[in-house]
N, C-alpha and C positions, 0 to 999 in steps of 0.2 A: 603540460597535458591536462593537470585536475584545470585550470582557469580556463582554456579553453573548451572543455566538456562543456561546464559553466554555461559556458556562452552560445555553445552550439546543443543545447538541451532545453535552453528555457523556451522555445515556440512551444516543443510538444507541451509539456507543464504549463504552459497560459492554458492552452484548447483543453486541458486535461481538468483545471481550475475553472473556468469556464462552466463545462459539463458539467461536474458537479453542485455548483453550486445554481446552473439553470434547473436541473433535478429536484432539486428541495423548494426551487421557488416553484415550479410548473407541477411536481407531480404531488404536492403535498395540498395543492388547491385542486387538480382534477381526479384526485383518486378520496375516495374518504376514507377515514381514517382505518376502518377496518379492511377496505382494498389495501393501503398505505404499508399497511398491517403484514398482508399478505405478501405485498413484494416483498418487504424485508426478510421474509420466511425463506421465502425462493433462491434472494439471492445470498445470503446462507447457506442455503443446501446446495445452490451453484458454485457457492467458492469452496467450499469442503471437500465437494463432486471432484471439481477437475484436479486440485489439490491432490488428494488422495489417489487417484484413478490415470488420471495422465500426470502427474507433479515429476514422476523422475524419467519418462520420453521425453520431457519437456527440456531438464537438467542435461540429459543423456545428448540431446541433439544439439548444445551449446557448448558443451564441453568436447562432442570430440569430434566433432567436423572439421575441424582443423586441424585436430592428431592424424585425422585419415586424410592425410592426402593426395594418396594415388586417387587416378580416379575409379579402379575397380573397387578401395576398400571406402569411398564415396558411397558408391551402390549399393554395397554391404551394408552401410550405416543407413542407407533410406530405407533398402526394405525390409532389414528389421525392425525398425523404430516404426514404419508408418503401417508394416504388418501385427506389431506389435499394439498399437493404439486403432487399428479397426478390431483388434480383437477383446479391448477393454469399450469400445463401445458398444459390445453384443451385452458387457455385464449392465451396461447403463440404460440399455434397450428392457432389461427384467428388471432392472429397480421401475422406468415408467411403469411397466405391464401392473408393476404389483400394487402402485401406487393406483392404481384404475381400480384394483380388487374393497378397497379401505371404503371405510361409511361416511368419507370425507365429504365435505361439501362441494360443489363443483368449481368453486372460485378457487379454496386452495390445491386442487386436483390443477384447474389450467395451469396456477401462478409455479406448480411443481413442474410438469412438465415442461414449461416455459424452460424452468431455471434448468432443467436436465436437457434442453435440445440447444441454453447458450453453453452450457458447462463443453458440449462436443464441440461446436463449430469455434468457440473462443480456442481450444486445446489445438485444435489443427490448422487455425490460423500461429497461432501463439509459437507452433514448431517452424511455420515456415518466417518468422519474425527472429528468433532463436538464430535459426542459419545465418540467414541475414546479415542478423547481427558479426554473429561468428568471423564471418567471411569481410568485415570493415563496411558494409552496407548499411552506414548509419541513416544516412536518408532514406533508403527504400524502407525501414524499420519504422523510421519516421512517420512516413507518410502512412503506412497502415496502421499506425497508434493513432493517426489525428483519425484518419477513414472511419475507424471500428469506434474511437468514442464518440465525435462529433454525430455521426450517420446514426451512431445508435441511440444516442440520446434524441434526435431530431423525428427516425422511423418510431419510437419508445412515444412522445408525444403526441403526435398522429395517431398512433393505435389506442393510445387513450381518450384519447379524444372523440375515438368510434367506439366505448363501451368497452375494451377490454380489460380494464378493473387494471388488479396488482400484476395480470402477468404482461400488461405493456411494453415495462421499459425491459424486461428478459427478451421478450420478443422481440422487441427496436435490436437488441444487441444479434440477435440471431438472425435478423435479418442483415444488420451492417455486417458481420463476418463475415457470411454467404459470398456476398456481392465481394467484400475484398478478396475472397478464396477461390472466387471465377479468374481472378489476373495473377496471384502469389501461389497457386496449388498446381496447374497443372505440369513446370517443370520441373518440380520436386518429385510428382506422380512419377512422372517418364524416369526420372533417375531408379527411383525404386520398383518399377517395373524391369530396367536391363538388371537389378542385380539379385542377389539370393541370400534367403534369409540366415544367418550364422547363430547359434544354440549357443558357443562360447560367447561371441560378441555380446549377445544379448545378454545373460549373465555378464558380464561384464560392463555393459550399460546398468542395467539393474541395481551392482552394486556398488557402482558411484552415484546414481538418481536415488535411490529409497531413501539412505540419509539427509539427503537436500530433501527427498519430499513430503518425510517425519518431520523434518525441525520446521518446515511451512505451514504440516498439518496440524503440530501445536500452537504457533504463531494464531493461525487462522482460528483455533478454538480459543483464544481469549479472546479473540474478537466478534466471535461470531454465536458461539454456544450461552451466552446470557439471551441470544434472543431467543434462542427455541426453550431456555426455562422459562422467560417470561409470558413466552404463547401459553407453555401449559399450565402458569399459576396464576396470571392476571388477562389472560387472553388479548387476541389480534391488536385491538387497536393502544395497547399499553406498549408492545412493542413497534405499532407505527412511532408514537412519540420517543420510544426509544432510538430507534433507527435516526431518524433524521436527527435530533440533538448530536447522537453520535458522528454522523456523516459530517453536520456540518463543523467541526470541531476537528474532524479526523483528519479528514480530507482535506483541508486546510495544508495542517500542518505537514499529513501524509506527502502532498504532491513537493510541497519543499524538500522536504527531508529526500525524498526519492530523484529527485532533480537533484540536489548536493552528491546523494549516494552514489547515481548514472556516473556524476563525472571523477567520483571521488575513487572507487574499485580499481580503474585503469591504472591511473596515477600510482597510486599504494602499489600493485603488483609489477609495474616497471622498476620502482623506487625498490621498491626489495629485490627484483631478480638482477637487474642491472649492479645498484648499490649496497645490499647489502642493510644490514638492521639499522645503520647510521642513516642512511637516505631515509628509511620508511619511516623512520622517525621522525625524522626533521620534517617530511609528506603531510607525515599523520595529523603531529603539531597543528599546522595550519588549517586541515583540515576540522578536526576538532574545535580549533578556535573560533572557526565561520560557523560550525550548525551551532555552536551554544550562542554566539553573536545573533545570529538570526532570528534561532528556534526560541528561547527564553524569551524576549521580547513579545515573540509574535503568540507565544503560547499565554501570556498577562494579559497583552493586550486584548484577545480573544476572549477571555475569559470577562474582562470587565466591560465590553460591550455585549457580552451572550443577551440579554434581555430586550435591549431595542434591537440587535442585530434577529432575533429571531421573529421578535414581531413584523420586520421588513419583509421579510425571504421567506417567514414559514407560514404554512394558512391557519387562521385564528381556530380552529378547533386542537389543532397540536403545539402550537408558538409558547403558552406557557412551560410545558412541560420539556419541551426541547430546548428551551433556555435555562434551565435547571444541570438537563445531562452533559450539556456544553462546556458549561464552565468546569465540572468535573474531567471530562472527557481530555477536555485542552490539554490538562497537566500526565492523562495518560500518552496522550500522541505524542509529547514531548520526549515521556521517557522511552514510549517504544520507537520513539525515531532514532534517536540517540544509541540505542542499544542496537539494534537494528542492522543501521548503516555506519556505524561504528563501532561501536565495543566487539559484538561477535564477528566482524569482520577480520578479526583477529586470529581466530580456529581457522577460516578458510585461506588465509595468507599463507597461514603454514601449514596448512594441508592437517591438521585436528579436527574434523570432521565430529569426530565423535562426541568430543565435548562439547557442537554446536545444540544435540540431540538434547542433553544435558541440559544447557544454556537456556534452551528454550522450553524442554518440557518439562522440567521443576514446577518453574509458574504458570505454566498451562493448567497442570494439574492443581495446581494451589488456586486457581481462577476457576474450574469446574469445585473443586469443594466449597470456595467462597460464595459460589454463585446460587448455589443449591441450599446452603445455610441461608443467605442472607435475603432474596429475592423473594421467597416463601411469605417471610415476615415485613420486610420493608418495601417491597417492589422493584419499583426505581432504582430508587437511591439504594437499595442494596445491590443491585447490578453496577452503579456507576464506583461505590465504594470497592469492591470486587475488581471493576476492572482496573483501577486506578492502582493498589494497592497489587497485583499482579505484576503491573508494568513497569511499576519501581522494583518491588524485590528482583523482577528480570535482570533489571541494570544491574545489582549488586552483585548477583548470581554470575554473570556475564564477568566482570573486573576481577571474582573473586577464583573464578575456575582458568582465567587468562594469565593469571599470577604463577611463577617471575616471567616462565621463560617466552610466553605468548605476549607478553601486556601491552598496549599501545601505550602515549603518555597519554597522562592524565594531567595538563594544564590549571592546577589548581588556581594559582593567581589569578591569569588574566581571566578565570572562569568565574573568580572571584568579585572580581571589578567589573564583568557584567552584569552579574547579581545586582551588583550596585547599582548600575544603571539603571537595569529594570525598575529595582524598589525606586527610586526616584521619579521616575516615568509614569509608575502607578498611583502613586499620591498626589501627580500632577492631573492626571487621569480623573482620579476620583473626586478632586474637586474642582473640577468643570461643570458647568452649569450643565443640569439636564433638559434637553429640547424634548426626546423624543423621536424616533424614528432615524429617517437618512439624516436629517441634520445634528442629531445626537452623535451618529457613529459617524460621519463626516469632521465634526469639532473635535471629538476624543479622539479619532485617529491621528487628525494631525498634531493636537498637543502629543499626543505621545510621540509620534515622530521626530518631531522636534527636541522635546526634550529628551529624549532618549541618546539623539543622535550627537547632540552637543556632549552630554554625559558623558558619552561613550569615547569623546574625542579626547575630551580634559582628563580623564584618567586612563586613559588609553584601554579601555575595555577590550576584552579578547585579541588584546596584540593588535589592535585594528590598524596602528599605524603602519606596522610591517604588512598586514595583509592586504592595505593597500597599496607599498612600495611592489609585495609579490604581482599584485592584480597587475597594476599599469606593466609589468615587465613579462608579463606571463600571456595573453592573448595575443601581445603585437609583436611578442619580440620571439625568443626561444620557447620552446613547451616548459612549462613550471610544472 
């Protein structure tokens, strides 16, 4: 099952990689830096928004659509969930209203609202993706992940292009939702029109969603609350440069990690309900052996191209400064991926919820105090210090509240031997002639490819040779 996820997950994650990384090339040359500035505001305040606001309708309509189902307690589940989430967008109607009220400037007033009218249409596509999912409809899930990033980064360009400043690419995304919630919304609509809304049921969605959408809305403030301290101590265009260094760093790694993780959750939860802690372990093993295989490599390699890689992709008013938070950033995507889609997957395998809350808002909180001391004084690099030093203590915080009876393994050796690899890789790396631009980060990548990849063979770095014997016998033959 994990190896074929694998394999039936990597289209959505190319288009998702893609997007991202046309974003920083396109929108960091047609916005300047204090527009650049402003979307990073918005989409901050957008990912916090739906987070906060819709984060456990969202939870709530993936977890129990398939607990319900008769089709009467179906009905029940749409029309309280979709009665439930038009009624948190009347609060999101008076957060725009008020933001009209402020002696704001009219750029960051659009790029606000922007970010509050994708924060609704993302949330009620998102529920009916959610179902979807639910119900084994991995393709029709599919297809509106590629719809809403592709359309929205394409509609995002276009509106920049006619003057709309930072709140373009919010608006591309608000506009590609729309359009997929014209063909994904109206029979969900119909379901929750036959049925009636339940006051139990709903507490009872409630409190399985709030703790999934507490521990997202920590997650989401290490990543997102350094930029609204650096609007207010270094202003707009200090956090364009921040934004994109971080995007393109994050996002990187982010889409890997999240593509491992899609195929990785199934797998683990069969492996345990079926097998028992012997299976998941044995699951787990290999999975953990691929993101540190992967992810370490890709998080070095990253890091020691940040400087010609940014001057390619990023436009020369921000390209120094984003190749600074890059190289930082890398080694944070690393550990929040890692933690993320592994360690705290742990609490939810076995139903410890609580300690995910934990997990994750220790270093939230330890990232808002870091962030607030150190960005004052150092700017930048006190935000990238902050968030790096956050996402590692996460990881340990994670291992150490999983101990005995939660723990996943923890593959010391062959984690060990990829280490190795990597230092090897880097040194290879580092004394490669420098060109300059594409042919710089073209020569460095494939040395590191190369040598990394032999490394990894001759000392068998992360078990790779079983997890190649797992690969060939897992997509073609039985589910691994």
């Amino acid at each position: 099952m994990f190896w074929r996820g694998i394999v039936v997950y990597l289209p959505v994650n190319i288009v998702q990689v893609l997007a991202g990384f046309g974003a920083i090339v396109l929108f960091t040359r047609l916005l300047s830096p204090v527009q650049f500035g402003d979307y990073a505001i918005g989409f901050a305040v957008s990912s916090l928004a739906q987070t906060c606001l819709f984060g456990w309708i969202e939870a709530a309509m993936g977890r129990f659509y398939m607990a319900d189902r008769e089709p009467q307690g179906r009905q029940t589940l749409f029309a309280t969930l979709y009665s439930a989430f038009f009624a948190t967008s009347l609060v999101v109607a008076l957060i725009a209203a008020a933001i009209g009220l402020t002696p704001w400037s009219m750029a960051i007033k659009t790029a606000l609202w922007s970010a509050l009218a994708a924060c609704i249409v993302r949330s009620l596509l998102r529920m009916a993706q959610e179902r979807r999912r639910a119900a084994g409809e991995a393709v029709s899930f599919a297809a509106y992940d590629v719809a809403q990033t592709g359309g929205g980064f394409g509609l995002g360009v276009l509106l920049a292009q006619h003057g709309l400043g930072g709140a373009a690419p919010l608006a591309g995304t608000t506009l590609a939702c729309l359009l997929c919630l014209i063909v994904a919304l109206p029979p969900d609509i119909r379901r929750a029109l036959e049925g009636k809304v339940s006051l139990p049921k709903l507490k009872a969605y409630a409190l399985y969603g709030a703790p999934v959408a507490l521990s997202l809305m920590f997650s989401l403030a290490i990543s997102n609350t350094d930029r609204l301290v650096l609007a207010a101590f270094r202003g707009e265009g200090a956090v364009g440069a921040y934004h994109v260094g971080y995007t393109l760093a994050n996002r990187t790694l982010d889409v890997m990690f999240v593509w491992l993780g899609t195929a990785s959750w199934p797998a683990a939860v069969a492996a345990l309900e079926h097998g028992g802690r012997q299976a998941l372990d044995q699951v787990a093993r290999t999975q953990v052996n691929l993101m540190v295989l992967l992810g370490l490599p890709a998080c070095a390699g990253l890091a020691l191209i940040a400087h010609p890689l940014a001057g390619l992709m990023v436009g020369p008013q921000l390209a120094v400064q984003a190749a600074e938070v890059t190289v930082w950033i890398a080694f944070s995507a690393f550990f929040a991926g890692l933690t993320t889609y592994y360690f705290n997957t742990a609490f939810t395998l076995h139903r410890k919820t609580g300690r995910l809350i934990w997990a994750i808002g220790l270093p939230a909180g330890f990232n808002i105090l870091a962030t607030l001391l150190l960005v004052p004084r150092f700017g930048l690099a006190g935000a990238m210090w902050a968030a790096c030093a956050s996402y590692g203590l996460g990881a340990l915080i994670s291992v150490y509240l999983a101990r005995p009876a939660l723990s996943l393994p923890l593959p010391w050796r062959p984690s060990a031997r990829t280490l190795i690899a990597t230092a090897g890789m880097a040194a290879a790396v580092a004394i490669t002639p420098v060109q300059g631009g594409a042919p710089e980060i073209i020569a460095k990548a494939c040395v590191g490819i190369l040598v990394f990849s032999a490394l990894a063979w001759v000392i068998n770095a992360g078990d790779c040779h079983d997890l190649w014997r797992t690969f060939r016998s897992g997509p073609v033959g039985q589910e691994a």
